[in-house]
C-alpha positions as CSV (number, residue, x, y, z in Angstrom):
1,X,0.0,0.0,0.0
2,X,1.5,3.2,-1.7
3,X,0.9,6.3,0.8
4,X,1.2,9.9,0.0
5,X,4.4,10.8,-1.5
6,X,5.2,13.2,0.9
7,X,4.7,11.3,3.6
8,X,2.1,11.7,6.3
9,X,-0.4,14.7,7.1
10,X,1.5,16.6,9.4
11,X,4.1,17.0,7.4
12,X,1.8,18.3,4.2
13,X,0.2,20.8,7.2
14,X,3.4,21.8,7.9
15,X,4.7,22.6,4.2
16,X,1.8,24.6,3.7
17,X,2.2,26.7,6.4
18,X,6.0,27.2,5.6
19,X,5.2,27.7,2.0
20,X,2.2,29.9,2.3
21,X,2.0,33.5,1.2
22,X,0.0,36.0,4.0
23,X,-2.1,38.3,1.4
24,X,-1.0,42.2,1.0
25,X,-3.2,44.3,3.4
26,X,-5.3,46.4,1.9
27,X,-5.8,50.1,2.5
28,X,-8.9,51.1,4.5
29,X,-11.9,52.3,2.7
30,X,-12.6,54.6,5.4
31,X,-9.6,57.6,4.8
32,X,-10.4,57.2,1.0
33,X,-14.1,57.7,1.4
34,X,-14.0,61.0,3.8
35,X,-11.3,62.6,1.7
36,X,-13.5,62.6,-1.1
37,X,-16.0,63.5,0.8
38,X,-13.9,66.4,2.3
39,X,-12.5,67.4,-1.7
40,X,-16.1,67.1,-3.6
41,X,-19.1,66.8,-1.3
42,X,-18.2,69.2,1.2
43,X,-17.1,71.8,-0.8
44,X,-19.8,71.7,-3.4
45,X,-22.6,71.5,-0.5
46,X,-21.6,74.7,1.9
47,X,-21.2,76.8,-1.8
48,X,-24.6,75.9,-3.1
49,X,-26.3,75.1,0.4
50,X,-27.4,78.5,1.0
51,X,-27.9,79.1,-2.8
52,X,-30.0,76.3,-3.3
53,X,-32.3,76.8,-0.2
54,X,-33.1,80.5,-1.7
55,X,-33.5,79.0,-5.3
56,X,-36.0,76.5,-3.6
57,X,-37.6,79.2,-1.5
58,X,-38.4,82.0,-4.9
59,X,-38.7,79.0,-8.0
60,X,-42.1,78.4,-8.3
61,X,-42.8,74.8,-7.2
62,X,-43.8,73.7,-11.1
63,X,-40.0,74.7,-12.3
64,X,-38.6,73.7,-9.5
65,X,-38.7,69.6,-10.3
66,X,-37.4,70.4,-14.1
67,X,-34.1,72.7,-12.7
68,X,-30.8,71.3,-10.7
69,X,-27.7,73.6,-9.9
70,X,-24.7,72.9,-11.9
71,X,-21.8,74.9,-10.7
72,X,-21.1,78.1,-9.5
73,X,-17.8,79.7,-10.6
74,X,-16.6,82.9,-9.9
75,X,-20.0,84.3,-8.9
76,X,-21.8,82.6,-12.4
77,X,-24.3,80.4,-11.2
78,X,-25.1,77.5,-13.7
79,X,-28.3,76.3,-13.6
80,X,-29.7,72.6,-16.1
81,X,-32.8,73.0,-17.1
82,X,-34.1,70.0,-18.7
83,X,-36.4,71.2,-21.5
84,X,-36.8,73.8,-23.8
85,X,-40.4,74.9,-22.5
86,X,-39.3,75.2,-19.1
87,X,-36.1,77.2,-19.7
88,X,-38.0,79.6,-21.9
89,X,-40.2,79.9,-18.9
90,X,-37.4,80.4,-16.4
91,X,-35.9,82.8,-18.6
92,X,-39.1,84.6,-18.7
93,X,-39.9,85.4,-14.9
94,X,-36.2,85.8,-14.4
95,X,-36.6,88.6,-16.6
96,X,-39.7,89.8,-14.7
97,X,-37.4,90.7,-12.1
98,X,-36.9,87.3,-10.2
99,X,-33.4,87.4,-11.3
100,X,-32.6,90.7,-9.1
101,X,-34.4,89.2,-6.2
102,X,-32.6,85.9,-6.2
103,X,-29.2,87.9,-6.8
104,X,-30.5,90.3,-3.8
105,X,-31.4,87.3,-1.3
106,X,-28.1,85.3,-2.3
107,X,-25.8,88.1,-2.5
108,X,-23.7,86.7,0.6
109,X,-22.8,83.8,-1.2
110,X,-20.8,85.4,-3.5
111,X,-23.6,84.8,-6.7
112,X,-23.4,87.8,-9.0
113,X,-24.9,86.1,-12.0
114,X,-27.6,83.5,-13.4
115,X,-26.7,81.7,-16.4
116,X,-29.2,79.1,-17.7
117,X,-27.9,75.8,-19.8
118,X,-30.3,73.2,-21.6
119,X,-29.3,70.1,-20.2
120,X,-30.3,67.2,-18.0
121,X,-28.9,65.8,-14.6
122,X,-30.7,62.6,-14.5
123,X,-31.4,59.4,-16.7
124,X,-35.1,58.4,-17.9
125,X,-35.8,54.8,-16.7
126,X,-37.9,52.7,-18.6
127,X,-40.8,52.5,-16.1
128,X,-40.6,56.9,-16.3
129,X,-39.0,57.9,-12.9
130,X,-35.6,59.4,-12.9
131,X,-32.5,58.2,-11.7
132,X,-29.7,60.9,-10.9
133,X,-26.9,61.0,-12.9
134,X,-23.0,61.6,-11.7
C-alpha cells in the first residue's frame, strides 16, 4: 500500500504553512471615502447650500422639479434646465425681475450672475422615474 508521496499529514500541514503567502493588506476604505467627501461633497454642499435653499424658496414649485444647480464659478451660477419649454419659462420670470431678487437674497454667497444651460442631470428609466446622474 502506496501512501502519499510526501509522507504523512503533518508534514503536508506543515509545508503549507512554511510555504504559504500572508495576502497584502489592503488600504482602509474609510480615509479614501472621507477625503472625497472632504474634496467634492463638502465643498460643493456649503457653496450651493445657501444658494439652493433660496432657489428652492423663490422657484415656483412647477419649475422647481425640471431645474438642478450645476456649478457656481466665480459668482456665475449654472443652472440645467431640462427642457426647452421650461427654460423659456425660467428665462421669462427671471426677466420679470426674479433674477434681481434671487441675486438680492443670495448676495452673501458670493452669486453675482444666473446663467441658464439646456441640459439634464438625470437618466429616464424605462418605467418613467428618474435616476440621478454623476
Amino acid at each position: 500500500m502506496a501512501g502519499p508521496p510526501f509522507g504523512n499529514l503533518a508534514e503536508l500541514r506543515r509545508l503549507q504553512r512554511f510555504k504559504a503567502t500572508a495576502p497584502k493588506p489592503m488600504p482602509m476604505l474609510g480615509p479614501e471615502m472621507v477625503s472625497f467627501f472632504k474634496k467634492s461633497v463638502e465643498k460643493r454642499h456649503t457653496r450651493l447650500g445657501a444658494i439652493g435653499e433660496c432657489w428652492g424658496q423663490l422657484i415656483p414649485d412647477t419649475l422647481l422639479e425640471h431645474c438642478a444647480l450645476e456649478s457656481l464659478n466665480r459668482g456665475t451660477l449654472t443652472v440645467l434646465v431640462d427642457s426647452a419649454p421650461h427654460l423659456y419659462e425660467l428665462k421669462q420670470l427671471l426677466l420679470a425681475g426674479l433674477e434681481k431678487q434671487v441675486l438680492l437674497v443670495c448676495r452673501g454667497s458670493g452669486l453675482r450672475k444666473l446663467t441658464l444651460k439646456q441640459g439634464r442631470w438625470y437618466q429616464q428609466t424605462d418605467d418613467g422615474d428618474r435616476a440621478v446622474r454623476f
